[in-house]
LUMKESE-595587 format. One line per 2 residues: for each residue x, y, z of N, C-alpha, C. Coordinates in steps of 0.05 Angstrom, whole numbers, plus 5000, padded with zeros to 4 digits. Example, Ala and Ser with C-alpha at 12.3 -4.5 7.8 and 13.67 -1.06 7.14 Angstrom:
BEGIN
5264:4886:5156:5246:4910:5156:5264:4934:5156 ~ 5257:4955:5142:5273:4979:5143:5258:5001:5157
This chain:
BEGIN
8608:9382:1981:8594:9357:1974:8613:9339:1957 ~ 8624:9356:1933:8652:9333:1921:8663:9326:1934
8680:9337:1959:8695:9330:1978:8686:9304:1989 ~ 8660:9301:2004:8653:9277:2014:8654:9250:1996
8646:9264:1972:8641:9236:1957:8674:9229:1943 ~ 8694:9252:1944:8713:9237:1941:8725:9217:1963
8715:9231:1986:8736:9218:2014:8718:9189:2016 ~ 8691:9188:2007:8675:9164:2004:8689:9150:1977
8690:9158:1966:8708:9143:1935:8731:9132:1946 ~ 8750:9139:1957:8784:9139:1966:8780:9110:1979
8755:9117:2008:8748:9086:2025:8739:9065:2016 ~ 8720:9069:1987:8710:9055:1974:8727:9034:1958
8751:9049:1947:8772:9032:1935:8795:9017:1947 ~ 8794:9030:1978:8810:9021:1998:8801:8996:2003
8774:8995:2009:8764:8964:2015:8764:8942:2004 ~ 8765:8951:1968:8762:8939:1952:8801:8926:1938
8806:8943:1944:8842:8934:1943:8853:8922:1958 ~ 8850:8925:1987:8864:8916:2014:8865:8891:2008
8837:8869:2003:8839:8838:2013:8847:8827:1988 ~ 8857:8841:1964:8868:8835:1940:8902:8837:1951
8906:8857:1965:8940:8864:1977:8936:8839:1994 ~ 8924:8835:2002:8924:8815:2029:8926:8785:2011
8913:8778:2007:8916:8756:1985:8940:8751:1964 ~ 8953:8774:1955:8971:8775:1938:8997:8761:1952
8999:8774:1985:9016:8775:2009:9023:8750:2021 ~ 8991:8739:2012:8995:8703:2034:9003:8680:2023
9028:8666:2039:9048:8656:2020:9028:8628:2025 ~ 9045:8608:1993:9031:8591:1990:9031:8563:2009
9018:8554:2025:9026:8536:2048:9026:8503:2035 ~ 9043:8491:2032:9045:8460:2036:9047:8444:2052
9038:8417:2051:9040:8405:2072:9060:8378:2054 ~ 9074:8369:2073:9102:8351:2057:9093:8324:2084
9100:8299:2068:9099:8273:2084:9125:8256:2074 ~ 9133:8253:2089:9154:8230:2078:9159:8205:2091
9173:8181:2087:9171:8153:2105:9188:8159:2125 ~ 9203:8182:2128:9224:8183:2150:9220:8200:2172
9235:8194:2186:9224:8212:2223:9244:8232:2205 ~ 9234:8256:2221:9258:8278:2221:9285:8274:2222
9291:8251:2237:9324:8253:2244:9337:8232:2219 ~ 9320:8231:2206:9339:8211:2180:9355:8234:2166
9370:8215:2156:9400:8227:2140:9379:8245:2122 ~ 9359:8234:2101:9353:8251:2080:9338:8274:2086
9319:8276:2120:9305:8294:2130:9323:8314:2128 ~ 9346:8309:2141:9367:8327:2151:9382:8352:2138
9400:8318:2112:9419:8323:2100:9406:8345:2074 ~ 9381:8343:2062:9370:8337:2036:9344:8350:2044
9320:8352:2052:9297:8356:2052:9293:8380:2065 ~ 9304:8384:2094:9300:8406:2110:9316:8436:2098
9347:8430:2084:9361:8448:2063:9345:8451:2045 ~ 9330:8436:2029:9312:8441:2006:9287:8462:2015
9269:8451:2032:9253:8468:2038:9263:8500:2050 ~ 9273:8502:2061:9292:8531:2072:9297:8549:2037
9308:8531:2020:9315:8547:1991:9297:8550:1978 ~ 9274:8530:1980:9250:8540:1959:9239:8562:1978
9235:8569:2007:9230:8586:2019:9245:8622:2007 ~ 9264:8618:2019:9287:8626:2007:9287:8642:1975
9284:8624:1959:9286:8638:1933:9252:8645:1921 ~ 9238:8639:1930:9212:8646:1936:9206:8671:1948
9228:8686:1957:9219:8706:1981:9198:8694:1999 ~ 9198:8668:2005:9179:8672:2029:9149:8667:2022
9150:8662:2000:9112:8658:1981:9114:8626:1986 ~ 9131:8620:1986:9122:8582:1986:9132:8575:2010
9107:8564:2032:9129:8557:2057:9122:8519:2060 ~ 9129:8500:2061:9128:8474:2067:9139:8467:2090
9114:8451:2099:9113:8445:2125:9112:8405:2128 ~ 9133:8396:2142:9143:8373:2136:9137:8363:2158
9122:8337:2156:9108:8323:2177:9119:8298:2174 ~ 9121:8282:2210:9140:8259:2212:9112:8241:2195
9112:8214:2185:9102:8191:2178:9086:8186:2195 ~ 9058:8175:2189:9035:8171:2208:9022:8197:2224
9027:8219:2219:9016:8240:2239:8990:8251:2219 ~ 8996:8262:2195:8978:8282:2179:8961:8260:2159
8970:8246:2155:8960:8208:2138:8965:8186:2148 ~ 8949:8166:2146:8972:8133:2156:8985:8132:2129
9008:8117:2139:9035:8103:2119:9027:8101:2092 ~ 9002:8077:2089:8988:8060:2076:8972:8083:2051
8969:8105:2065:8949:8115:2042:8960:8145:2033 ~ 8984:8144:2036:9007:8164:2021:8999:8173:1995
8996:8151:1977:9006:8166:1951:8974:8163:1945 ~ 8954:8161:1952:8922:8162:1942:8917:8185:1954
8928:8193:1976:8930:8222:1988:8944:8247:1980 ~ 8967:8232:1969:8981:8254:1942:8961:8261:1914
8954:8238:1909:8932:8241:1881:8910:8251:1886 ~ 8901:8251:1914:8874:8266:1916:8879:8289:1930
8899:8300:1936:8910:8334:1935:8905:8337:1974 ~ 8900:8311:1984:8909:8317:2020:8921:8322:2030
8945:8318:2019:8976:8329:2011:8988:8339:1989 ~ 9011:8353:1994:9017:8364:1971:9047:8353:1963
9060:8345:1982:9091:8332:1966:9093:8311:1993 ~ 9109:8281:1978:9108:8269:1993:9133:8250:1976
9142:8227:1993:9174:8212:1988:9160:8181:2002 ~ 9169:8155:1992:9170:8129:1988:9163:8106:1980
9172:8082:1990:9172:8066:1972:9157:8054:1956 ~ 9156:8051:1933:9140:8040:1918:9125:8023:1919
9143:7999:1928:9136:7978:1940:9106:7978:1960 ~ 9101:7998:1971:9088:8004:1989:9059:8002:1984
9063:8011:1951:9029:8010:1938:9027:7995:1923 ~ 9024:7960:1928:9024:7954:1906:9000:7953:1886
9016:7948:1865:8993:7955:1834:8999:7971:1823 ~ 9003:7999:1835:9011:8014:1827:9030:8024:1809
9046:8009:1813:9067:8020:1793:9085:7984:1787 ~ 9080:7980:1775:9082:7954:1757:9105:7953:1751
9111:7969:1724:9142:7976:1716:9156:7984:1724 ~ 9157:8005:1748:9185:8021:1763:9184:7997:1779
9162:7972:1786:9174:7963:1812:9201:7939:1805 ~ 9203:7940:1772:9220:7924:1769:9259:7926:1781
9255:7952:1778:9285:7961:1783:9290:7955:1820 ~ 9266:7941:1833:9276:7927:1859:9278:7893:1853
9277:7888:1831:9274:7860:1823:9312:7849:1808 ~ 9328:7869:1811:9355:7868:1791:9373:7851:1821
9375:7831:1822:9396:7817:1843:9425:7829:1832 ~ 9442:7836:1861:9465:7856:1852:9478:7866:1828
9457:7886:1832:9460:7907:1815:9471:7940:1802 ~ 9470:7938:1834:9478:7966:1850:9489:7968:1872
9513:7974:1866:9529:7974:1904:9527:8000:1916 ~ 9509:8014:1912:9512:8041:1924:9482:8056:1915
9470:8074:1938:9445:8091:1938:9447:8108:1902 ~ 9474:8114:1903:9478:8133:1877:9474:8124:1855
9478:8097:1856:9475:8084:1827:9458:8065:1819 ~ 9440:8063:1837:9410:8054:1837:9383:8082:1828
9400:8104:1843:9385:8122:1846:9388:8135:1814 ~ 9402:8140:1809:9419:8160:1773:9396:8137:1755
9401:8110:1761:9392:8095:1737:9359:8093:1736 ~ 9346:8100:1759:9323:8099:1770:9311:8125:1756
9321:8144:1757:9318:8178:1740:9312:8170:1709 ~ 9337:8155:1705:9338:8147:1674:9317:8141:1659
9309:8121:1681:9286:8101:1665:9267:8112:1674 ~ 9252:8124:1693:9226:8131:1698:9227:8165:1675
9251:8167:1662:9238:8191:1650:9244:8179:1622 ~ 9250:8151:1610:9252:8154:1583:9233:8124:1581
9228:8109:1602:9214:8083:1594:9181:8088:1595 ~ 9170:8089:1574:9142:8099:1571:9116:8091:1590
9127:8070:1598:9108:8057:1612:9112:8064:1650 ~ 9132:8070:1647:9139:8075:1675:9139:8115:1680
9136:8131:1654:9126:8160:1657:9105:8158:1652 ~ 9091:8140:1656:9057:8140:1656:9053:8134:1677
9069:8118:1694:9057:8107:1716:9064:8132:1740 ~ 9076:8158:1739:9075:8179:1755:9058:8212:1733
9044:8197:1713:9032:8221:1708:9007:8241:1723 ~ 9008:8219:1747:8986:8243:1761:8992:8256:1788
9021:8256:1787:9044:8273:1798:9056:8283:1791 ~ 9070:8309:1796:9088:8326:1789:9116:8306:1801
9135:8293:1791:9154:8281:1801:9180:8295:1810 ~ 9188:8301:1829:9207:8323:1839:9237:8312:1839
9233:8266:1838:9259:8259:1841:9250:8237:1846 ~ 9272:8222:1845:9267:8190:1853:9292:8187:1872
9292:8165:1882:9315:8156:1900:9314:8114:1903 ~ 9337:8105:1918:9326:8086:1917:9336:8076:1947
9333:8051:1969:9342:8052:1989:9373:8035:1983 ~ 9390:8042:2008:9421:8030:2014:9415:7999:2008
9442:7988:1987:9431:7964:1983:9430:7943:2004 ~ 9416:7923:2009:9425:7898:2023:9445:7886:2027
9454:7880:2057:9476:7863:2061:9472:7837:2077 ~ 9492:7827:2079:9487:7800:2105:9505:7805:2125
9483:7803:2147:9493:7803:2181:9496:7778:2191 ~ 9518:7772:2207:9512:7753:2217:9520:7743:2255
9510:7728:2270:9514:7729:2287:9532:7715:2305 ~ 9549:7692:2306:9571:7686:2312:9586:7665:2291
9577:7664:2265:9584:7652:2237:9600:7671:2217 ~ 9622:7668:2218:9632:7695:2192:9623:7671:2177
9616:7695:2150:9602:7678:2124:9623:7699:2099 ~ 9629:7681:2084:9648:7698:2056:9639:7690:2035
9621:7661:2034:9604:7654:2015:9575:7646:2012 ~ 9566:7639:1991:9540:7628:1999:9535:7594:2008
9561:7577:2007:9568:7557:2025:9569:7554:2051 ~ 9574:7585:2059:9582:7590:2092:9546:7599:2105
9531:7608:2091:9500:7606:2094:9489:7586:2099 ~ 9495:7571:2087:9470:7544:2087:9469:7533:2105
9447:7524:2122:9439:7518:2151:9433:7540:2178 ~ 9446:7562:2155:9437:7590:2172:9410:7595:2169
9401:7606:2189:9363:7619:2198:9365:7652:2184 ~ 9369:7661:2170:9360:7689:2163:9341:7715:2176
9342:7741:2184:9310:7755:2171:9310:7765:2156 ~ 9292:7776:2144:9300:7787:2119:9284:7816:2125
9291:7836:2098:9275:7867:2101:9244:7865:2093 ~ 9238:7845:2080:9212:7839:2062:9206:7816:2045
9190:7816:2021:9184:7786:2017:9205:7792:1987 ~ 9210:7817:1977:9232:7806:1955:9262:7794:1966
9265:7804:1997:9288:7783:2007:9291:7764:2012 ~ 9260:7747:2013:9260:7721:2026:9256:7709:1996
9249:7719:1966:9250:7710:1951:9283:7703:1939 ~ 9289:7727:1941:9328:7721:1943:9336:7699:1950
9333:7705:1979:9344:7687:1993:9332:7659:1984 ~ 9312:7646:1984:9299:7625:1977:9312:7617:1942
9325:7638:1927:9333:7626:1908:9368:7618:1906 ~ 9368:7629:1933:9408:7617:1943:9401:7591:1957
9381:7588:1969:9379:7559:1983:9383:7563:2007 ~ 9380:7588:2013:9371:7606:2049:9358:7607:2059
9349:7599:2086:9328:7600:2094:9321:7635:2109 ~ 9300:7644:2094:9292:7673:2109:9264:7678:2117
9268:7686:2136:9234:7694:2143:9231:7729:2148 ~ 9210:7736:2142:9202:7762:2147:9206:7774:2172
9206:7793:2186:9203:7801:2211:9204:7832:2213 ~ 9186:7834:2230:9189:7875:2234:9215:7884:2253
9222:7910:2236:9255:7915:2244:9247:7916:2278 ~ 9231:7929:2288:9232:7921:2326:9242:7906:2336
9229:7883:2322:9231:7856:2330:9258:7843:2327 ~ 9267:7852:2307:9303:7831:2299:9322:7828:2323
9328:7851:2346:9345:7844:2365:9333:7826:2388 ~ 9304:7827:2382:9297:7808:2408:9305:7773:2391
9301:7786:2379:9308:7754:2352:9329:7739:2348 ~ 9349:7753:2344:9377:7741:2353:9387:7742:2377
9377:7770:2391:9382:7746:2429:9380:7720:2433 ~ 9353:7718:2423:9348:7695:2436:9350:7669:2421
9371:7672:2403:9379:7646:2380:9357:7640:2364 ~ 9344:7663:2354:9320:7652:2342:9328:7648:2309
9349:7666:2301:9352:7676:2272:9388:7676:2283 ~ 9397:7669:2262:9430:7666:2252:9449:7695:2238
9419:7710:2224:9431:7731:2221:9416:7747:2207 ~ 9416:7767:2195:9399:7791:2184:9410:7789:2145
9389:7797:2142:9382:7808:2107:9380:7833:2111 ~ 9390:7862:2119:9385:7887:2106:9406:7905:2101
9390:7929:2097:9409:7955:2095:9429:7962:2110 ~ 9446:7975:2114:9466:7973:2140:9449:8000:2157
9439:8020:2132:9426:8046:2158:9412:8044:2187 ~ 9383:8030:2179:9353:8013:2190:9372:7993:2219
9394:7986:2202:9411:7962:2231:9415:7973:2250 ~ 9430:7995:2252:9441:8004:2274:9415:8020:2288
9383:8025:2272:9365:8032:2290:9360:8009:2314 ~ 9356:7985:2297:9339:7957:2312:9372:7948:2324
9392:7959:2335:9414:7948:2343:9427:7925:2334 ~ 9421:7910:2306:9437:7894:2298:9469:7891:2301
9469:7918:2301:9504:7914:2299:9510:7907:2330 ~ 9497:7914:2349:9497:7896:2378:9502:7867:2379
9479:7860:2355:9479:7831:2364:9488:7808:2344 ~ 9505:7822:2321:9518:7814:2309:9549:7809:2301
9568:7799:2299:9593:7800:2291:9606:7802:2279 ~ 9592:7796:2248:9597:7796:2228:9583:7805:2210
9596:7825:2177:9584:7836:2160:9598:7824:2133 ~ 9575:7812:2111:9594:7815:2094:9574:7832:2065
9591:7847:2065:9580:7874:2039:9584:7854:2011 ~ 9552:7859:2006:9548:7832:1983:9530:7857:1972
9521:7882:1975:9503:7899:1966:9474:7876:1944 ~ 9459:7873:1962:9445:7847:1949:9425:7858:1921
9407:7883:1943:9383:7891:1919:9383:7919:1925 ~ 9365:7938:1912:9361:7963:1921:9328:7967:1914
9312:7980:1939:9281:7985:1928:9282:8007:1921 ~ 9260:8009:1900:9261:8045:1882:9238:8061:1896
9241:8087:1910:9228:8109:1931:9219:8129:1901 ~ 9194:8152:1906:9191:8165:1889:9194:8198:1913
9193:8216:1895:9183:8237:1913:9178:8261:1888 ~ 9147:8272:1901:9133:8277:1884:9114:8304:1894
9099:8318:1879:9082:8340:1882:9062:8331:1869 ~ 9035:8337:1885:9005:8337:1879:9003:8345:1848
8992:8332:1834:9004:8345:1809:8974:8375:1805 ~ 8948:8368:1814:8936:8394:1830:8949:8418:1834
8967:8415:1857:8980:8437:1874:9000:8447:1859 ~ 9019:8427:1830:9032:8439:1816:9020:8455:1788
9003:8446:1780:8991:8460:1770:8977:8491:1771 ~ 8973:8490:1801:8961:8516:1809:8981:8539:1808
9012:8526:1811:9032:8552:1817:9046:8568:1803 ~ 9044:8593:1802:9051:8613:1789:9075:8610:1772
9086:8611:1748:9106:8603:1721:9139:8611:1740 ~ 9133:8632:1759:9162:8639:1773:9159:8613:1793
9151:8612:1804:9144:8588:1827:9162:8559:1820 ~ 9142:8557:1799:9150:8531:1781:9181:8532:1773
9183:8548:1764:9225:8544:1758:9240:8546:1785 ~ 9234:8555:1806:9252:8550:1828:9247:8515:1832
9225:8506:1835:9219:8482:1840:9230:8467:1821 ~ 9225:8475:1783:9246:8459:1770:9282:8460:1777
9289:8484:1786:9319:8480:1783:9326:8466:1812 ~ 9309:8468:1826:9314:8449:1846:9308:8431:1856
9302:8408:1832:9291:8384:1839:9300:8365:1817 ~ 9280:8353:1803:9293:8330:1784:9313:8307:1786
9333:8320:1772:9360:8303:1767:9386:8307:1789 ~ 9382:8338:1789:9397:8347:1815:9391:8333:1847
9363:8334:1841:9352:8320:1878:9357:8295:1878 ~ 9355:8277:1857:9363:8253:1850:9393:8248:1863
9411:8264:1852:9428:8254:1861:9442:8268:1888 ~ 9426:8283:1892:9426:8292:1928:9423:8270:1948
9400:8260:1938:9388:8238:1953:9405:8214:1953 ~ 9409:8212:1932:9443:8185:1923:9462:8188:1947
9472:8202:1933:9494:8207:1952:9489:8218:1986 ~ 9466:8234:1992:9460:8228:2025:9455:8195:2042
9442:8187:2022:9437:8156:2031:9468:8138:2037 ~ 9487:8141:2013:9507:8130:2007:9527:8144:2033
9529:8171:2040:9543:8181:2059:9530:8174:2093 ~ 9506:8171:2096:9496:8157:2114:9505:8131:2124
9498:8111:2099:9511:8081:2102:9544:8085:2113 ~ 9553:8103:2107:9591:8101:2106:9590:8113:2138
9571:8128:2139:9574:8135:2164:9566:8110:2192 ~ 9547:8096:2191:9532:8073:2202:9567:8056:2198
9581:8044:2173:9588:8022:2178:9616:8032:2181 ~ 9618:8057:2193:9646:8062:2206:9635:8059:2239
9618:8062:2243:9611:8063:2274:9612:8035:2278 ~ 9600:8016:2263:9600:7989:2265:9632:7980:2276
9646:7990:2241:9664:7972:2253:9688:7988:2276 ~ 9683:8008:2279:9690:8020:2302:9685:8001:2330
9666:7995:2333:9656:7978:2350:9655:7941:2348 ~ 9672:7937:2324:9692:7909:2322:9676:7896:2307
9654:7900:2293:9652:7884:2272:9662:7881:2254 ~ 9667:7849:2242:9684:7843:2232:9674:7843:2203
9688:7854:2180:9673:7870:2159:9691:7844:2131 ~ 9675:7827:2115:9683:7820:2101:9667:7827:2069
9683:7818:2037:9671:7835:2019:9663:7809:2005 ~ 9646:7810:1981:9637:7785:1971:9654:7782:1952
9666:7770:1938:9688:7765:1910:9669:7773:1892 ~ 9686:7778:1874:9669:7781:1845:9658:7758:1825
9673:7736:1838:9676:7713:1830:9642:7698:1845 ~ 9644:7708:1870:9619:7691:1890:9599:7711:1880
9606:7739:1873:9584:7753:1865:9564:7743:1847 ~ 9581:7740:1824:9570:7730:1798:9555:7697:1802
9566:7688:1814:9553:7670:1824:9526:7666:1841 ~ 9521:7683:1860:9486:7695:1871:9473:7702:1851
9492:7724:1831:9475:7733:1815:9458:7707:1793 ~ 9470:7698:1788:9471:7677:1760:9439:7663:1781
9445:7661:1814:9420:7642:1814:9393:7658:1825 ~ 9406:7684:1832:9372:7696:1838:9364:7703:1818
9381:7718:1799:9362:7734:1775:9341:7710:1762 ~ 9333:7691:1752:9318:7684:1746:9285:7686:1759
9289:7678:1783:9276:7671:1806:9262:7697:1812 ~ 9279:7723:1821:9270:7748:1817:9258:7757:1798
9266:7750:1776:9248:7764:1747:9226:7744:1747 ~ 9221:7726:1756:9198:7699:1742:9178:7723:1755
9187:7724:1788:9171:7740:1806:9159:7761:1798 ~ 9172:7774:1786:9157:7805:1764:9148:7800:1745
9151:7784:1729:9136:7777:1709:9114:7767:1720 ~ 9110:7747:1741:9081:7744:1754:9060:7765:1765
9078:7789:1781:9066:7807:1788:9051:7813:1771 ~ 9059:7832:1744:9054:7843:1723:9037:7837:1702
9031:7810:1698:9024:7795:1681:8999:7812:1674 ~ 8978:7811:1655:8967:7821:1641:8960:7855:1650
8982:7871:1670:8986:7900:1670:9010:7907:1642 ~ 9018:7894:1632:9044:7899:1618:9038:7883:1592
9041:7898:1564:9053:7878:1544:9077:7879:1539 ~ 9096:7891:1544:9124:7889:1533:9141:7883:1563
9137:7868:1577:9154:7863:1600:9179:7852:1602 ~ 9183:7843:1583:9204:7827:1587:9228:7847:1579
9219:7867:1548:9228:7890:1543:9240:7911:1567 ~ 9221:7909:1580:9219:7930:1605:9253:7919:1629
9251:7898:1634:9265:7885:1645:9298:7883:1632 ~ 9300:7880:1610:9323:7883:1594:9331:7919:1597
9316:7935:1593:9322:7961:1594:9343:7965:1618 ~ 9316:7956:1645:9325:7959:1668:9353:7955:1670
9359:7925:1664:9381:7912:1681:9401:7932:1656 ~ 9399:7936:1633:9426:7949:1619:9429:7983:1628
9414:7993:1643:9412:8025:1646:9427:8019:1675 ~ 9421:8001:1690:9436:8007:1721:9464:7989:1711
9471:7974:1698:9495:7960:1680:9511:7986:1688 ~ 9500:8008:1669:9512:8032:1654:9525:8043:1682
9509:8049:1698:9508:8066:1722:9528:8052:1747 ~ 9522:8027:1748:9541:8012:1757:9573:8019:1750
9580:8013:1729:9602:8019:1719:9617:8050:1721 ~ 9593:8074:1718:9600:8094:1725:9606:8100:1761
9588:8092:1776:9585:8104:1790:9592:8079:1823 ~ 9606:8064:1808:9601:8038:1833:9622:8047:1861
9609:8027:1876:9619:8032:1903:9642:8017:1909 ~ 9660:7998:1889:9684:7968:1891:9698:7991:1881
């Protein structure tokens, strides 16, 4: 009779242990969104290596599962879907939500500022982790890194341009409405247009030449239908990438330090420099294929600069206006922290 009730005891605790082993066993699943198809430089270079090592040094307890843009959320409702835990890690632009973030959106408001992903991106770390107003504005995310996009250049289509003299009477498109504010404070004419659309645009003599990044060009075939480049690195927009701050909370103290040593400041400048090695890669193919590549002086530089920055900051200061008391503060920080970063880290 002991016998039974031990061999009934043994099953008893077996049942009671197993879905505890079983549970202990089942690794933790994420779901990741970012603005890029899989085949972007940062999916590639940067995101898909990252997830493999948190895998990896995890033994296999954390697996993230990375979905193209528009499939698991629309575009539009990203980061309300990060905050309300529909997702759990997700990457872009700021710009994207506006309101949201008031003070980081200043550091897309600095007219050349940054000639390079790396040194938009370093100074962008800086300030979202020491300017108070802008570590408030990601406190209901775990922040894994910031990045920012390849700066702006001018394309053009059978006009070489070396100044902003050689513009005027030119038709523009631009990436968005802080380019057409740019542009509108050089005395350019720019209009908005979706990247699809740009090569049907200059076929057909509609636009003189393009406002963007050199990466995004060679998607919409600009460099087809253009002849000329001149690297004026105009603006840079600031990208976040981030964890549910929910889903970071829930994870176990070992968990959490693989994810700290592999993210922050280090992903920051992963992401810098992937973006930056991307562009070099795009505007060797370009000019492989005979575009004719001119640089802006330092002399004509300072000169755009002297007339957008006003025009650009009036613009943020409007945005902002009673979200901010110390804005103008905020703005001075900005422009002297990417100064810094500039000087360290520039692309001339």
């Amino acid at each position: 009779m002991k016998k039974i009730y031990l061999i009934a005891g043994i099953i008893l605790s077996s049942i009671i242990i197993c879905p505890q082993i079983g549970n202990a066993a089942r690794p933790i699943r994420m779901k990741m969104v970012t603005q890029y198809m899989d085949r972007h430089i940062l999916v590639q270079k940067v995101y898909k290596p990252w997830i493999e090592q948190i895998k990896e040094r995890t033994n296999g307890r954390v697996i993230i599962q990375l979905y193209n843009p528009n499939t698991i959320i629309p575009d539009g409702e990203l980061w309300n879907g990060l905050v309300k835990d529909q997702i759990d890690i997700a990457d872009h632009y700021l710009t994207r939500f506006p309101g949201v973030f008031p003070a980081t959106t200043v550091t897309g408001k600095l007219p050349l500022a940054a000639t390079n992903a790396s040194v938009a991106s370093a100074a962008l770390w800086e300030l979202v982790n020491t300017v108070p107003e802008m570590k408030e504005e990601f406190k209901e995310v775990k922040l894994l890194g910031v990045h920012s996009t390849s700066p702006l250049q001018v394309f053009t289509r059978s006009k070489e341009v070396k100044t902003l003299e050689d513009m005027k009477n030119l038709k523009f498109i631009g990436a968005g409405k802080d380019t057409t504010i740019f542009a509108r404070s050089l005395g350019v004419e720019c209009i908005m247009q979706p990247g699809p659309d740009i090569y049907l645009a200059l076929s057909r003599n509609m636009a003189d030449g393009v406002i963007y990044p050199i990466p995004p060009t060679r998607s919409f075939k600009v460099d087809e239908a253009c002849d000329y480049l001149l690297m004026s690195s105009i603006f840079t927009s600031p990208c976040f990438f981030a964890m549910s701050k929910t889903r970071w909370d829930s994870l176990p103290d070992d968990i959490k330090k693989v994810f700290e040593e592999t993210s922050g400041e280090a992903m920051t400048k992963l992401l810098g420099a992937a973006l930056d090695e991307g562009e070099k890669e795009d505007f060797d193919v370009m000019v492989a294929n005979g575009i004719k590549v001119n640089y802006l002086s330092d002399e004509e530089r300072e000169h755009w600069r002297a007339l957008a920055e006003d025009e650009m900051k009036a613009t943020w200061l409007q945005e902002v206006e009673g979200k901010l008391t110390n804005s103008e503060e905020i703005y001075s920080t900005a422009k002297a922290v990417y100064a810094k970063y500039e000087a360290a880290l520039s692309a001339k």
